[in-house]
N, C-alpha and C positions, 0 to 999 in steps of 0.2 A: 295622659290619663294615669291616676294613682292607680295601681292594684290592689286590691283588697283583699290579702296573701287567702283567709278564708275559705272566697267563693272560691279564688284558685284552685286547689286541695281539694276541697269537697267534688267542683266540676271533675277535675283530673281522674279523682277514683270512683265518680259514676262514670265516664268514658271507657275506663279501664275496665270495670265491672263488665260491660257492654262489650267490649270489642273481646274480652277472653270468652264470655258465653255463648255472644255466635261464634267464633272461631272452634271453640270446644265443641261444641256441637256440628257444625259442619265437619268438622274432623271426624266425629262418629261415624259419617256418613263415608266419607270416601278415603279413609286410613281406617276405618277398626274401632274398636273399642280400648282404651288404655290396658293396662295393666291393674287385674281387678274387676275387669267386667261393664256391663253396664251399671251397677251398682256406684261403683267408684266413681266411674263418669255423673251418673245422678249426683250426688253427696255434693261431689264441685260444684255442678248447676245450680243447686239448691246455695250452695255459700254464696257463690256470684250473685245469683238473683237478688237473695238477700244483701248485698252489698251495694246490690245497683239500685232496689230500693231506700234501703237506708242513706246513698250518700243522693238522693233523690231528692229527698224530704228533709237534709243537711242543706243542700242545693237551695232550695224554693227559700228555707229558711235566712241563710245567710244572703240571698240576695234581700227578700225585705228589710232586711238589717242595714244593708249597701244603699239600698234606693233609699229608706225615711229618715238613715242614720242615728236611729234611734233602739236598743234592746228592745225597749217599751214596746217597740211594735210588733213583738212576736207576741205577746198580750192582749189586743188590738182585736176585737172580732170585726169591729167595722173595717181597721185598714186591710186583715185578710181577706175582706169582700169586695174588699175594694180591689185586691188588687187580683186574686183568682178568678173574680166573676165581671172582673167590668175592663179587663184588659184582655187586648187576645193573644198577648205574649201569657197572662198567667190562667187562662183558662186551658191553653194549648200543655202547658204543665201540668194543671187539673188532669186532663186526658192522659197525660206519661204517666202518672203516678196513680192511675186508677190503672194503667197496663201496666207499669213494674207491679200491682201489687196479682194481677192476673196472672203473669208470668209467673211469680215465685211460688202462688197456690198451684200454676198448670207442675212446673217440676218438681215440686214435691211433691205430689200426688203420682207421679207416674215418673217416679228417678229408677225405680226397677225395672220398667216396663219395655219391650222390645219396640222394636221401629218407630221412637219417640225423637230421634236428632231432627227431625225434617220439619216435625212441630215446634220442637225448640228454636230450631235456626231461622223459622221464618219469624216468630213469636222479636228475637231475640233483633232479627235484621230489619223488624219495624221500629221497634221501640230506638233502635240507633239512627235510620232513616229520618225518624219525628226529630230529632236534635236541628235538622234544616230549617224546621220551621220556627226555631226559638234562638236562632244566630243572627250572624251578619249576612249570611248567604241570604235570607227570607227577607232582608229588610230593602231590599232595593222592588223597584216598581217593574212590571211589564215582564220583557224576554228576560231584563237581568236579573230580577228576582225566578225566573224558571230557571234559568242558564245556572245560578247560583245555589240553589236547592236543588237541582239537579247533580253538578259536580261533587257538592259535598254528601249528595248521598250515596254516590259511586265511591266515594274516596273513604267516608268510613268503612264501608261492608268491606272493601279490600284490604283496610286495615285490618279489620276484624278478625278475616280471613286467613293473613299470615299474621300479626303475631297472637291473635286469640287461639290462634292453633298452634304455640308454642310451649300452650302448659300440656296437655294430653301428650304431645312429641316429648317435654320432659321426662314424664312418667312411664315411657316406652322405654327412655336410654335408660331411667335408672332400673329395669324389668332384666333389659340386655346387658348392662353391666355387673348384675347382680349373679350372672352366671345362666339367664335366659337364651332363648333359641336368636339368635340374631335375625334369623330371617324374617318376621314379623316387622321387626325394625326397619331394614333394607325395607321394605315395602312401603309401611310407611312415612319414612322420608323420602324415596320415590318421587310416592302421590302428593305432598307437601312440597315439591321439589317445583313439580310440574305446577301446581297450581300458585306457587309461590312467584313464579314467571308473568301467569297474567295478573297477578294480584298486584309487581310494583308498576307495571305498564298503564295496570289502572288507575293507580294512586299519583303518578307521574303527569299523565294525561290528565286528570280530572283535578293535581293537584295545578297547574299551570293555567289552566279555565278556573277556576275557582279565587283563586287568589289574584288574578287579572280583573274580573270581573270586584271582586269586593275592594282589591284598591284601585279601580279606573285605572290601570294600569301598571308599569312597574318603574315608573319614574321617581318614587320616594323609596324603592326600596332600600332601605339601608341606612334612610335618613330620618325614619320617624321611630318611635318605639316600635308598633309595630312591625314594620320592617325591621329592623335589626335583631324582633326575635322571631321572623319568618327565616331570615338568613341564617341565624343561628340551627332553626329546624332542617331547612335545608343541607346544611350541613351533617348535622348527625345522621340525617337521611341516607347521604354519600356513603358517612362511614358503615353504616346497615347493612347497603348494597355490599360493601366490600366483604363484609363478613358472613353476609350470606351467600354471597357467590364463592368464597371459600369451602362454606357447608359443601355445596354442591357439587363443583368442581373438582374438590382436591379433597377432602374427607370421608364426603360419601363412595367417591369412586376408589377408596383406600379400602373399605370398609367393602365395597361387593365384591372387590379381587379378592381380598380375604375370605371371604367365603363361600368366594368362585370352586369349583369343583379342580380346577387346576390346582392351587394353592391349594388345598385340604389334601390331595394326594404328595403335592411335594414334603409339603411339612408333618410333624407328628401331631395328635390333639390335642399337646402339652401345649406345643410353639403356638398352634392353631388358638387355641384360646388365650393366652398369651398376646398375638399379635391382633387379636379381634378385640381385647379391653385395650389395647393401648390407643387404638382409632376410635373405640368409643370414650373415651375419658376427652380426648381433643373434641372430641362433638359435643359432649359435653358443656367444654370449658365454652365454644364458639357457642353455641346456645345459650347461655347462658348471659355471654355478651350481648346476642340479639336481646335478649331480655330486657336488660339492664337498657340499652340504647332503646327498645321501645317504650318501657317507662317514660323517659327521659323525654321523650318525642310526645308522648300522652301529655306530661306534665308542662311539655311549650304550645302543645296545641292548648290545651284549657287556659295558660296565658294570654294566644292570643286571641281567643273568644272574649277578652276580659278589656281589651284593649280597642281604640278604635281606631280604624283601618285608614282614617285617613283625618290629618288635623282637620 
């Protein structure tokens, strides 16, 4: 099957829109608030939202475009009825983009507001859940159609989870390296640390049921498009793990001796701050890589929603 670079693009940066606003949000809850308050954290939500609507209504669009092959039918009020109200793949869309457009009024209406992440993050971890019902996972019949929609809704929220909770982790290192209390930091990478654990177990797990069940198995992996750009995801996946378990293992644990109460006594608070930017600057850079790899991994997963799973 051709790609149709478009819907690519567009699907990519609502997935992404989605997976940083629960992840931001969840992050509220169990790391803190950025750098800036709840305030700050609102302003994001509010961009994301809006972003996740806009590349929504991008979405719905450039697929009409895909399925009638014609501009003209963004013009079309009959083929828009035709195809929003007399399908239940675009009715099921109806319903997202009547909840992205719910979400965006819910966070901006309450971006200052105290104990708002809980509303956000459930708001945020439906609207990415409903993506099951408008895939490949939803189109098989019986247990496999549950089995399938079930997997991929485990597997995005744990996406979401860790790298949606890498912007607000950003905005902490650049807080700490700006000359901030490090300890907020240590805290919240901690709690990101820890949950970062069951988040790829789930995404592991639920990605292996998932992508079994949608290609009846893994006997074309590697041989069809699709396969060869799951292996390809798979891969980048590998190198993720590697860079996150460096965060964790060898960075962060740089980063708490340093401002262990032993270290702070041996050294002056010259060396001390000193030796605390130079472990944050590596965190940085390795965050950053996570970054940049989870894009990368957004942009092959909306590839392969775009492709089909088995000639």
């Amino acid at each position: 099957m051709e790609l149709f670079w478009p819907l690519v693009v567009v699907r990519a940066l609502h997935l992404w829109s989605l997976l940083a606003l629960f992840g931001a949000s969840l992050f509220a809850i169990y790391g803190g608030s950025p750098p800036g308050g709840a305030e700050t954290l609102g302003k994001l939500k509010v961009w994301l939202a809006g972003i996740a609507l806009a590349s929504g209504v991008g979405f719905v669009m450039a697929l009409l475009v895909n399925m009638t092959e014609a501009v003209e039918s963004l013009f079309s009020a009959a083929r828009w009825q035709a195809f929003l109200l007399a399908t239940g793949f675009g009715r099921v869309w109806l319903l997202r983009l009547v909840g992205l457009a719910i979400l965006l009024l819910w966070v901006a209406g309450h971006r200052g507001g105290p104990n708002r992440g809980h509303a956000d993050a459930a708001l945020g971890a439906a609207l990415l859940v409903s993506l099951a019902w408008v895939g490949h996972a939803g189109a098989g019949e019986g247990a496999d159609a549950f089995g399938g929609s079930l997997a991929l809704g485990c597997h995005v929220l744990a996406a979401g989870a860790w790298l949606g909770g890498l912007v607000p982790l950003s905005f902490a290192l650049a807080k700490a390296g700006a000359g901030g209390d490090p300890e907020p930091l240590c805290h919240a990478l901690e709690s990101f640390s820890r949950l970062g654990l069951a988040a790829v177990a789930l995404i592991l797990a639920s990605g292996i049921l998932g992508a079994g069940l949608t290609m009846q198995g893994f006997g074309n992996l590697g041989r069809t498009p699709y396969g060869k750009v799951l292996v390809a995801k798979i891969a980048l996946f590998a190198i993720l793990l590697a860079v996150a378990a460096a965060n964790r293992f060898v960075f962060l644990r740089r980063l708490r001796r340093q401002t262990g109460p032993s270290q702070t006594e041996a050294l002056t608070p010259i060396q001390c701050r000193a030796q605390t930017k130079i472990q944050i600057r590596a965190l940085k850079r390795t965050i950053a890589a996570e970054h940049a790899i989870g894009l990368a991994l957004v942009a092959l997963a909306a590839a392969l929603s775009s492709l089909a799973p088995v000639d």
